[in-house]
C-alpha positions as CSV (number, residue, x, y, z in Angstrom):
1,X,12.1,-26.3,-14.1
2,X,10.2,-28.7,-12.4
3,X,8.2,-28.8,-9.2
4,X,7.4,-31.2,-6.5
5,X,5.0,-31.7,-3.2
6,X,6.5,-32.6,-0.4
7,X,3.9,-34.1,2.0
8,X,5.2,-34.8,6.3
9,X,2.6,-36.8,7.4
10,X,3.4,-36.3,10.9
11,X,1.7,-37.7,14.4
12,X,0.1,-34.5,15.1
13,X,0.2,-32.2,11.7
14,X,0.3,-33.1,7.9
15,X,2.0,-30.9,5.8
16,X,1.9,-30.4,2.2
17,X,4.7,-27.7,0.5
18,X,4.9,-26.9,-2.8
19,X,8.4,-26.4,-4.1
20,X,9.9,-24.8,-7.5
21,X,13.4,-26.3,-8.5
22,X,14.6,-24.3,-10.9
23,X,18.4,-25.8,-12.2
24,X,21.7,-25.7,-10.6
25,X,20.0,-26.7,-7.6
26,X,18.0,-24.1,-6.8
27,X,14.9,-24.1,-5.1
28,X,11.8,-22.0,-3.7
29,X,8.6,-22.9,-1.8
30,X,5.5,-21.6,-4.0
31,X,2.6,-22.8,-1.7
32,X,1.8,-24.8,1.8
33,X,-1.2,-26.2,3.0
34,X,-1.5,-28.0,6.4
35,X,-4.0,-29.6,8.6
36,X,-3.9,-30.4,12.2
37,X,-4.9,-34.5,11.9
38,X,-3.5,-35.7,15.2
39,X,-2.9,-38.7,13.4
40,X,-1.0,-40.0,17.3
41,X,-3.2,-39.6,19.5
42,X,-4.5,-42.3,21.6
43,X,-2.3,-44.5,20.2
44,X,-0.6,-45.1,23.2
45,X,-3.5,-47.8,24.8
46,X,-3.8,-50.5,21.8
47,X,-1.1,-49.0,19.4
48,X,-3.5,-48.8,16.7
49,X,-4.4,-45.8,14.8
50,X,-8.0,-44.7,15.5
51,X,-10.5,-44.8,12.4
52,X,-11.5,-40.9,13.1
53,X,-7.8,-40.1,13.2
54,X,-7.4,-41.7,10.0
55,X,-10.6,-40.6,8.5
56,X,-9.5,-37.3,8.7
57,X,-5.8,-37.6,8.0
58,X,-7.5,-39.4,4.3
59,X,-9.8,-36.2,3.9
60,X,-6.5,-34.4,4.2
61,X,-4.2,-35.9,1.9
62,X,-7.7,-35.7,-1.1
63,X,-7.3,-32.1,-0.6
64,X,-3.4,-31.9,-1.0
65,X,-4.0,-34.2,-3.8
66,X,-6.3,-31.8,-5.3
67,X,-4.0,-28.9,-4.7
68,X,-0.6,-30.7,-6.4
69,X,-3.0,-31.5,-9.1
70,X,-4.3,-28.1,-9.7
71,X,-0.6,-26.8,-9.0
72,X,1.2,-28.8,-12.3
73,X,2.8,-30.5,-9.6
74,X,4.9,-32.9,-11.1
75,X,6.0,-35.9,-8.7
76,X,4.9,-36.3,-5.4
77,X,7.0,-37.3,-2.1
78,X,5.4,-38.1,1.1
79,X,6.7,-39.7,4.3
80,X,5.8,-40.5,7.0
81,X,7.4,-40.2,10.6
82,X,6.6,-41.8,14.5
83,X,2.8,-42.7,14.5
84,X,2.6,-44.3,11.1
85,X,6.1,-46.0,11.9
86,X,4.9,-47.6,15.1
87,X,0.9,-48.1,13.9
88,X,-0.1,-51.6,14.3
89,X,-2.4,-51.5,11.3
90,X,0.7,-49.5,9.3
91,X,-0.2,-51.8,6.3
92,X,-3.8,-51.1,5.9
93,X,-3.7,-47.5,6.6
94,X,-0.8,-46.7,3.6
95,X,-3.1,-49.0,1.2
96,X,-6.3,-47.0,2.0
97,X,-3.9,-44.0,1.2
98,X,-2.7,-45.6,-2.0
99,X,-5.8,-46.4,-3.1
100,X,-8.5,-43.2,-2.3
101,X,-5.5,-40.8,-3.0
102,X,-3.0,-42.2,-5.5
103,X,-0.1,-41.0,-2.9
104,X,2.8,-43.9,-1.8
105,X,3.9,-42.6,1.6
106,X,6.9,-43.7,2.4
107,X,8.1,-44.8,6.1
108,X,10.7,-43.0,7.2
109,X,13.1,-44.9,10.0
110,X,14.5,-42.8,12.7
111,X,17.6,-42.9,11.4
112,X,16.2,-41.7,8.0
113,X,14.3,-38.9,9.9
114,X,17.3,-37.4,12.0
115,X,19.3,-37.6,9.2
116,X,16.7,-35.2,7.3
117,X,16.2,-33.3,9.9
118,X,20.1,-33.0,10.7
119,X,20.3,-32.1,6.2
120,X,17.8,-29.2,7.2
121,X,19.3,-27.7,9.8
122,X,23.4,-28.2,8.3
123,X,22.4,-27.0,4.9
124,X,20.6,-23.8,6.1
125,X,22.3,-22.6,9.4
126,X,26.3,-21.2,9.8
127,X,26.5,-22.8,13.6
128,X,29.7,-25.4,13.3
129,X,28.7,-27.2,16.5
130,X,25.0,-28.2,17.4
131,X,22.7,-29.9,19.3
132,X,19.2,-29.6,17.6
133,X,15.9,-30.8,19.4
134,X,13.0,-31.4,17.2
135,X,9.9,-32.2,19.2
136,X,7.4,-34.3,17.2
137,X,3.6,-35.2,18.4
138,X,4.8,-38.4,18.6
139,X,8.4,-38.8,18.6
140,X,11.2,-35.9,20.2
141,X,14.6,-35.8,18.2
142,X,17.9,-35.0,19.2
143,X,20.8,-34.8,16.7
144,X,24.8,-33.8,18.4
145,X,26.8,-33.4,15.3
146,X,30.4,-31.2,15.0
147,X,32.3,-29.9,12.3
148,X,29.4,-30.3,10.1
149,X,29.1,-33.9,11.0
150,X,26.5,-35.8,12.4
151,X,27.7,-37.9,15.2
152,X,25.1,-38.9,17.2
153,X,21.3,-39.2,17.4
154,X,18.5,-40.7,19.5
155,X,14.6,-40.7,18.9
156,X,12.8,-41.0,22.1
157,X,9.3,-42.6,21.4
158,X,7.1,-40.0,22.8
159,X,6.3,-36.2,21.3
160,X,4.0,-33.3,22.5
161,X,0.7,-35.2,21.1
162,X,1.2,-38.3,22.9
163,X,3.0,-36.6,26.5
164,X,-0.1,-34.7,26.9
165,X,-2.1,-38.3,26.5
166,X,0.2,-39.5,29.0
167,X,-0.3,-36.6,31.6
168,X,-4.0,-35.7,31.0
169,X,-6.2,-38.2,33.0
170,X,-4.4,-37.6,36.6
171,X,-6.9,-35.3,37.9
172,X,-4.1,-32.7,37.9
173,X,-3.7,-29.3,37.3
174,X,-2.3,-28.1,33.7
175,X,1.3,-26.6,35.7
176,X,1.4,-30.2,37.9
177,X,0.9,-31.8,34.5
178,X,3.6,-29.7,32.8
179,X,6.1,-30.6,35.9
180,X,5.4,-34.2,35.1
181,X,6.0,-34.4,31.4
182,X,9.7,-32.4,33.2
183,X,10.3,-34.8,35.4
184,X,9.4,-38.0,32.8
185,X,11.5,-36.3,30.2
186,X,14.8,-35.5,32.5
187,X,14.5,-39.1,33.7
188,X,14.7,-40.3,29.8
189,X,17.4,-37.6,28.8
190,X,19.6,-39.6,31.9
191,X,19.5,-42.2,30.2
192,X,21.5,-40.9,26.7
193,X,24.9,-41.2,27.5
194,X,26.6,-39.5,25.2
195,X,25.1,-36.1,26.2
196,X,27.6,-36.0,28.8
197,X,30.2,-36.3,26.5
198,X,29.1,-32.7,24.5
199,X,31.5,-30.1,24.0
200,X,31.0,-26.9,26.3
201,X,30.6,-24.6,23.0
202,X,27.9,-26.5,21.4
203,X,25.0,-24.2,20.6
204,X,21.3,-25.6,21.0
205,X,19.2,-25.6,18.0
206,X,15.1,-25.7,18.3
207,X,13.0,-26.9,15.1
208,X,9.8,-28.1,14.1
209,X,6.4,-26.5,14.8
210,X,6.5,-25.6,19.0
211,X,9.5,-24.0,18.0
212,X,7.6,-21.6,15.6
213,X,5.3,-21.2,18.3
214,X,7.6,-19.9,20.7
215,X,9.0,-17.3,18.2
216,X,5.7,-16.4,17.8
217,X,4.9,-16.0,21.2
218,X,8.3,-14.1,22.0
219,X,7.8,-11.9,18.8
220,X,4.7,-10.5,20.3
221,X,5.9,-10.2,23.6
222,X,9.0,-8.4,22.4
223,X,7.6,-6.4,19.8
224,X,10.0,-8.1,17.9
225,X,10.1,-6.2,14.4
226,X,11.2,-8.8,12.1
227,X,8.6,-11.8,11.0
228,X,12.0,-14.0,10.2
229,X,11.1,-17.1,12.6
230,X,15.1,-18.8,11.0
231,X,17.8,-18.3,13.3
232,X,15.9,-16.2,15.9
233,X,18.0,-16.4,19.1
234,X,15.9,-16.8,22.2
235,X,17.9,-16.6,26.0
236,X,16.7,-19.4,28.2
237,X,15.1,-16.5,31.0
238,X,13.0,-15.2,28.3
239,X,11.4,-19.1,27.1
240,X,10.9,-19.1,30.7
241,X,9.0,-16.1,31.3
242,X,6.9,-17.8,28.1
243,X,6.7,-21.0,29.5
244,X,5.6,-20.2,33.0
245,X,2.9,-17.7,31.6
246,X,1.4,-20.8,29.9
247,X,1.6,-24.0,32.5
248,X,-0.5,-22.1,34.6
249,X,-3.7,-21.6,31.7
250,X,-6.7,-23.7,31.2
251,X,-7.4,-24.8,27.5
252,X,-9.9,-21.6,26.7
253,X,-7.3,-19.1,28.0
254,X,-4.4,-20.3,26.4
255,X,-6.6,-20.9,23.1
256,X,-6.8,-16.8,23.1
257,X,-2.8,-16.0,23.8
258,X,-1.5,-14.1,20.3
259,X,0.8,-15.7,18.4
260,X,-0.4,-19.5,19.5
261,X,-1.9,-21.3,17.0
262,X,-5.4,-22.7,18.8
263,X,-4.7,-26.2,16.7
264,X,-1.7,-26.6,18.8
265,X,-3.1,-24.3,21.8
266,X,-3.2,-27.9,23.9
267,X,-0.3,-29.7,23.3
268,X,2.5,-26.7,23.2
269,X,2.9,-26.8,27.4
270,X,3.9,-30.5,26.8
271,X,6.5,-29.3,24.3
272,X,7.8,-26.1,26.6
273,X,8.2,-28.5,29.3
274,X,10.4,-31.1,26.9
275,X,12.4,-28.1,26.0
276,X,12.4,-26.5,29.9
277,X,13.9,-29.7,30.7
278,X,16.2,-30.3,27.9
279,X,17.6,-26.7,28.7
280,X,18.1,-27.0,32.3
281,X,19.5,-30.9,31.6
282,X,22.4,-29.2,29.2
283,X,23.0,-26.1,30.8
284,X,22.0,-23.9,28.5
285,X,21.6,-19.9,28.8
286,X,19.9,-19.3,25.1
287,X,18.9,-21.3,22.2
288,X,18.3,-20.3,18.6
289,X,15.1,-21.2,16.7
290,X,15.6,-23.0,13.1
291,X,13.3,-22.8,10.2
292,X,14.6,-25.8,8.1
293,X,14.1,-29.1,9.3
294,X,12.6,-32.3,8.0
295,X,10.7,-31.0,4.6
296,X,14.0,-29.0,4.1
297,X,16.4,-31.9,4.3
298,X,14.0,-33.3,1.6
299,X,14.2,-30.1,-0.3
300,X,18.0,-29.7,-0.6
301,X,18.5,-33.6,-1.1
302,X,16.2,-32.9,-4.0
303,X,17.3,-29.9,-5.8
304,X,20.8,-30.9,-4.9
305,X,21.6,-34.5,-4.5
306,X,25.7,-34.2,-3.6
307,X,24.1,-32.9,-0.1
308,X,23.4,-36.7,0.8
309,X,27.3,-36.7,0.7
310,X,28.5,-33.4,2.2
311,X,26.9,-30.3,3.1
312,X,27.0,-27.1,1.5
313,X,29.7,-25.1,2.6
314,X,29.0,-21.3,1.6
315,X,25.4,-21.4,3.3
316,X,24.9,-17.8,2.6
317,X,26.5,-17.7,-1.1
318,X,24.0,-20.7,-1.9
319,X,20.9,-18.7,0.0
320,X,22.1,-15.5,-2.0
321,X,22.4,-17.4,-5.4
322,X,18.6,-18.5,-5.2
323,X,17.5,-15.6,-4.5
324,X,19.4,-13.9,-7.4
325,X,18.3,-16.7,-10.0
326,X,14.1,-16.6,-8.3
327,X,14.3,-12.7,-9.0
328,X,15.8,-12.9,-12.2
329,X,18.5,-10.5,-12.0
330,X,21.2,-10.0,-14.1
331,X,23.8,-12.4,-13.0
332,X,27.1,-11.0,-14.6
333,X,26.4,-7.4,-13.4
334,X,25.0,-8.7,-9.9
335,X,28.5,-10.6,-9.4
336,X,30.5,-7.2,-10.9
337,X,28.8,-5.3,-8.5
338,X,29.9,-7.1,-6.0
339,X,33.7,-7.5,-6.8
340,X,33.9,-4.3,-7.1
341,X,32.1,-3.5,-3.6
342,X,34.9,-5.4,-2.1
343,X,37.4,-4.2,-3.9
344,X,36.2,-0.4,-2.7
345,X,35.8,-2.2,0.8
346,X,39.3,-3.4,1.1
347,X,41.1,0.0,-0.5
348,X,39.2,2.2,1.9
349,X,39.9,0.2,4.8
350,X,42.2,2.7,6.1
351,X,39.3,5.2,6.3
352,X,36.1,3.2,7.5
353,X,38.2,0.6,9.8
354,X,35.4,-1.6,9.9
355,X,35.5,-5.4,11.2
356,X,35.6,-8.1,8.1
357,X,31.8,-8.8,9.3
358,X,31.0,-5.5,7.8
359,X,32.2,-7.0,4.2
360,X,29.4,-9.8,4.9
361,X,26.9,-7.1,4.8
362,X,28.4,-5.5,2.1
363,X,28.1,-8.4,-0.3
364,X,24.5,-9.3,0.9
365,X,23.9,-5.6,-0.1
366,X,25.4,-6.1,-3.1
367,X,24.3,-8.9,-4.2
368,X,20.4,-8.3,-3.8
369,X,20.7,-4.1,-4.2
370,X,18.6,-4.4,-7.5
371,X,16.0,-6.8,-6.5
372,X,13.4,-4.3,-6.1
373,X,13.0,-3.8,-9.6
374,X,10.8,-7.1,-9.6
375,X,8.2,-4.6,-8.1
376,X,8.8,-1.4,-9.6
377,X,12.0,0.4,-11.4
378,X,11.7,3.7,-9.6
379,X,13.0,3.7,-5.8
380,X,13.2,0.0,-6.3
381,X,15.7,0.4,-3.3
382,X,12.6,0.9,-1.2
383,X,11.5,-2.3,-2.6
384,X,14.9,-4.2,-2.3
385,X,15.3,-3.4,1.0
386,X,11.4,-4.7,2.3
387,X,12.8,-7.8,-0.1
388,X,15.8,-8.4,2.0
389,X,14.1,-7.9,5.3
390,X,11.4,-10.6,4.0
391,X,13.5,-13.1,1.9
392,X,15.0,-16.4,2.9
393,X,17.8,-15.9,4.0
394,X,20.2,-18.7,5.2
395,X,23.9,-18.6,7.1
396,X,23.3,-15.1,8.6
397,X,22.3,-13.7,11.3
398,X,19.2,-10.9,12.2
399,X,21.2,-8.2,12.6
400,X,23.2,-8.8,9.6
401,X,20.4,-9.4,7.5
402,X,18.4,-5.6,8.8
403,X,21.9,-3.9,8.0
404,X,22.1,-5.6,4.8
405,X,18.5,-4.5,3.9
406,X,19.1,-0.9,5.1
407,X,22.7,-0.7,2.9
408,X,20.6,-1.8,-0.5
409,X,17.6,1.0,1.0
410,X,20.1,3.9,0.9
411,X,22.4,2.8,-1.9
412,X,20.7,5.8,-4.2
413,X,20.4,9.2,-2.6
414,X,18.4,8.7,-0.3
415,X,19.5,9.0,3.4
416,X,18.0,6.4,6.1
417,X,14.5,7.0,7.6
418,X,14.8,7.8,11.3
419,X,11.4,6.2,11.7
420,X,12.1,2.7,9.4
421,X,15.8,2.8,11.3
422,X,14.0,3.1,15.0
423,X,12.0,0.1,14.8
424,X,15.0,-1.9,14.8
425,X,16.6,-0.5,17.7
426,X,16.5,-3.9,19.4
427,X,18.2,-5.7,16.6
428,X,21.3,-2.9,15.7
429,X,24.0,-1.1,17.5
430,X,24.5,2.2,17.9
431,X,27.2,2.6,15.9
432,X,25.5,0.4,12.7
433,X,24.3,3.7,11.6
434,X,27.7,4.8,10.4
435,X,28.8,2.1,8.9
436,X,25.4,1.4,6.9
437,X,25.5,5.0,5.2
438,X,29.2,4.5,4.7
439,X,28.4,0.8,3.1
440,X,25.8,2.1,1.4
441,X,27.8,4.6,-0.3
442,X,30.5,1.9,-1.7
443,X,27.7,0.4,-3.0
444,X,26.2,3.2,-4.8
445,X,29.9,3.6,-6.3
446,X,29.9,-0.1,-7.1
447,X,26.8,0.1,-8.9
448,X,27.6,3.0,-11.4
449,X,31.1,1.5,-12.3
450,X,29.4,-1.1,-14.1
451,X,26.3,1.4,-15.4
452,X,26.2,-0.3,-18.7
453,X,26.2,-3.6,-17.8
454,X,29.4,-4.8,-19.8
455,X,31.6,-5.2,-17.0
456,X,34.0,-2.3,-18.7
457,X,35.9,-1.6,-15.4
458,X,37.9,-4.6,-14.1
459,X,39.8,-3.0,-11.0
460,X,39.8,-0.1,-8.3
461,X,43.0,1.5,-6.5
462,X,42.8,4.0,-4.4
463,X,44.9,6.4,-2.7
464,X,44.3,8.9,0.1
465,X,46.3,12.1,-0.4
466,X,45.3,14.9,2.3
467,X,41.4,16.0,2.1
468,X,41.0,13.4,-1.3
469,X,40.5,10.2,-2.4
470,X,41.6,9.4,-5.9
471,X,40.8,6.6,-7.3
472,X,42.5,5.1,-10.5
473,X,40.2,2.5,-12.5
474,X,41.4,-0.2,-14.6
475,X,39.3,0.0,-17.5
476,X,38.5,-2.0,-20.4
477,X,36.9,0.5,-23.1
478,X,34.9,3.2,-22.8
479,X,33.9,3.9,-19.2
480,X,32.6,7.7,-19.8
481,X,29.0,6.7,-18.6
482,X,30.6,5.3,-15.6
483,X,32.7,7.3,-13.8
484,X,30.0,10.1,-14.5
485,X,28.1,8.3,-12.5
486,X,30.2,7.2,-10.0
487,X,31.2,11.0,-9.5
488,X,27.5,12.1,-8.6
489,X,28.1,10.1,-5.3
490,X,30.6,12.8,-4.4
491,X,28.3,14.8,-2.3
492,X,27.4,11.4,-0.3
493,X,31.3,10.6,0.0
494,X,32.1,13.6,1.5
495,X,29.9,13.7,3.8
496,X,30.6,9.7,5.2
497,X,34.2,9.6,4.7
498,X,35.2,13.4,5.0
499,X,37.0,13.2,1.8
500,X,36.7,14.8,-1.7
501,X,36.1,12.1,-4.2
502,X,38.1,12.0,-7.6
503,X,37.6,9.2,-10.4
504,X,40.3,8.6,-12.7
């Protein structure tokens, strides 16, 4: 076990996370602490950074210092991105650091940054084709990469901190300023070539701190029920709705909008407008929201160094894993439990005819059904299923992640809560009802097969005959406790499938 701080010191924020790596390349944030330094700003007129700017960004990095210290933290790594990179007195400034804090920052280049940025978002998200735009204060990214490959990327010098420098001293309303920093921006995406060349499929990818702001925003204008800001999917009308709600504001109104943070209350209708533009540029109808990026990138190169090679490829299996190893579950009977919810998946197929993404849900079920014991024993599937709704969760989608959550709630007797089921009536389908008490009785089946623990039944076949099910198991000693169990499900069975259960 070890653990690390990861410090962005970036043109407007500076970010300190504290993360756990805990073997087999596995990882977990434990604690965060930022600070809005606006380390850019007015940079633009000498290309210096200013000594109140720096002043605080050194106050700052004393306190992360303090909490990394107090942590057990064991190594330190801090970059630093566009204002450092392009400071005049670059030199001087990382020395002071060096010196008052005992922190080396390292510069990052901008190919170094897009690449992190691209490691985030690759490692994390199941989208084979992407554009990502990663807005800065002082620098805006955009990575094109295909077939998990990064194939192109510029940094444009100029972010939401240093467009709202640009745009502020015109004597100009906030929306006239905002339709500016659209027109400056299109006039700079013309220039990029190969964004012409993008294939018609690719899917848009937002990251970095506006992003979270927009979820935000959306979230409460929604009512969205889920707090899960990673791979939120956001149509282009609805940004727009957001974005032309907030052009229009002075500073003190949009300072009092829920869901904006007040430390970026200022900057944000610089960033909507890069993305308004960016949207309308590429001829997009939606975009989804990432919540890996730069400090991510770090994270997985970190924990697990062949990702400076090649990607993960089972996103979710990796994302699961974690989660299975931070809780501490039992490993062997987690990955039983499983096989055998497949197995009963795949035999019953002729009865629930579900689509093959009803097996992903299945084994996210599965997998994470007994993590609510890390709270409490009894109805821990109450507890597992707030845990799956809440967890990081990578390479899946909402939807698939509230069904998963819902199939680990009800895998005991317990049917599904009208009221818990109705707040997600935005997320689900109608039909999803079915099909999670159906899931959620293969995986109460699952679960008693291996009661004990020992892994005693290797195999499931199972044949229809008339009004039953039989089904034979393949056993490996004494399975007594286990079918028992299995057989108290009967009740539940017949009333999902329509058909008598028998265990052999």
């Amino acid at each position: 076990m070890e653990k690390i701080g990861i410090i962005d010191l970036g043109s407007n924020s500076a970010r300190l996370v504290i993360v756990e790596l805990f073997g087999d390349g596995h990882f977990m944030v434990v604690d965060e602490l930022k600070e809005s330094v606006r380390l850019g700003q007015d940079m633009e007129r000498d290309g210096f950074l200013k000594p109140q700017r720096v002043a605080e960004t050194i106050k700052t990095l004393k306190m992360f210092r303090k909490l990394c210290d107090a942590s057990n933290v064991d190594r330190i790594i801090a970059v630093a991105t566009a204002a450092v990179r392009r400071a005049k007195n670059q030199r001087s400034f990382l020395d002071e650091i060096q010196a008052t804090c005992g922190i080396k920052v390292k510069v990052l280049s901008e190919e170094e940054e897009a690449t992190l940025v691209y490691r985030g978002v690759i490692n994390s998200m199941d989208i084979p084709k992407g554009i990502i735009l990663e807005i800065g204060g002082g620098s805006t990214k955009i990575v094109y990469y295909n077939r998990r490959n990064m194939l192109n990327y510029v940094t444009l010098p100029f972010g939401a901190v240093t467009l709202t420098d640009l745009f502020k001293d015109d004597g100009l309303s906030p929306e006239q300023q905002a339709e500016k920093v659209e027109e400056f921006f299109t006039e700079q995406l013309k220039g990029i070539e190969w964004l012409s060349n993008i294939e018609p499929d690719v899917q848009m990818i937002g990251v970095g701190g506006s992003f979270r702001n927009i979820f935000k925003i959306s979230k409460m204008v929604r009512k969205y029920p889920l707090d899960t800001v990673h791979n939120y999917n956001l149509p282009v009308e609805d940004f727009e709705s957001i974005y032309d709600m907030i052009k229009v504001l002075d500073l003190d109104k949009k300072k009092k909008i829920k869901g904006l943070s007040t430390g970026r209350a200022d900057i944000l209708p610089a960033a909507l407008a890069v993305v308004k533009s960016f949207v309308h540029y590429m001829h997009f109808e939606n975009f989804t929201i990432g919540g890996s990026g730069l400090r991510e990138g770090i994270m997985f190169n970190q924990a697990m160094p062949i990702t400076m090679e090649k990607p993960i490829s089972d996103i979710l299996g990796y994302s699961l894993n974690s989660l299975v190893k931070y809780y501490e579950c039992d490993e062997k009977h987690v990955e039983h439990v499983v096989n055998l919810s497949v197995q009963l998946f795949k035999q019953l197929r002729v009865l629930h005819k579900f689509p093959r993404q009803y097996l992903k849900i299945l084994k996210v079920a599965a997998t994470l059904h007994d993590c609510g014991n890390r709270i409490k024993f009894y109805n821990h599937q109450k507890h597992s299923c707030y845990m799956i709704l809440n967890a990081t969760l990578y390479g899946i989608t909402h939807r698939e992640i509230v069904l998963a959550a819902f199939v680990a709630g009800c895998h005991k007797k317990e049917d599904i809560s009208a009221a818990d089921w109705v707040k997600y009536k935005d997320i689900v389908q109608e039909e999803d009802l079915e099909a999670v008490r159906k899931l959620g009785v293969m995986l109460r089946i699952a679960e008693s097969l291996d009661r004990s623990c020992v892994g005693c039944i290797k195999g499931i076949n199972c044949d229809v005959l008339g009004d039953s099910v039989i089904m034979k198991t393949e056993v490996d000693g004494d399975a007594s406790l286990e079918i028992r169990d299995a057989m108290t499900a009967n009740a539940e069975f017949k009333k999902s499938f329509r058909k008598n259960l028998e265990i052999l």
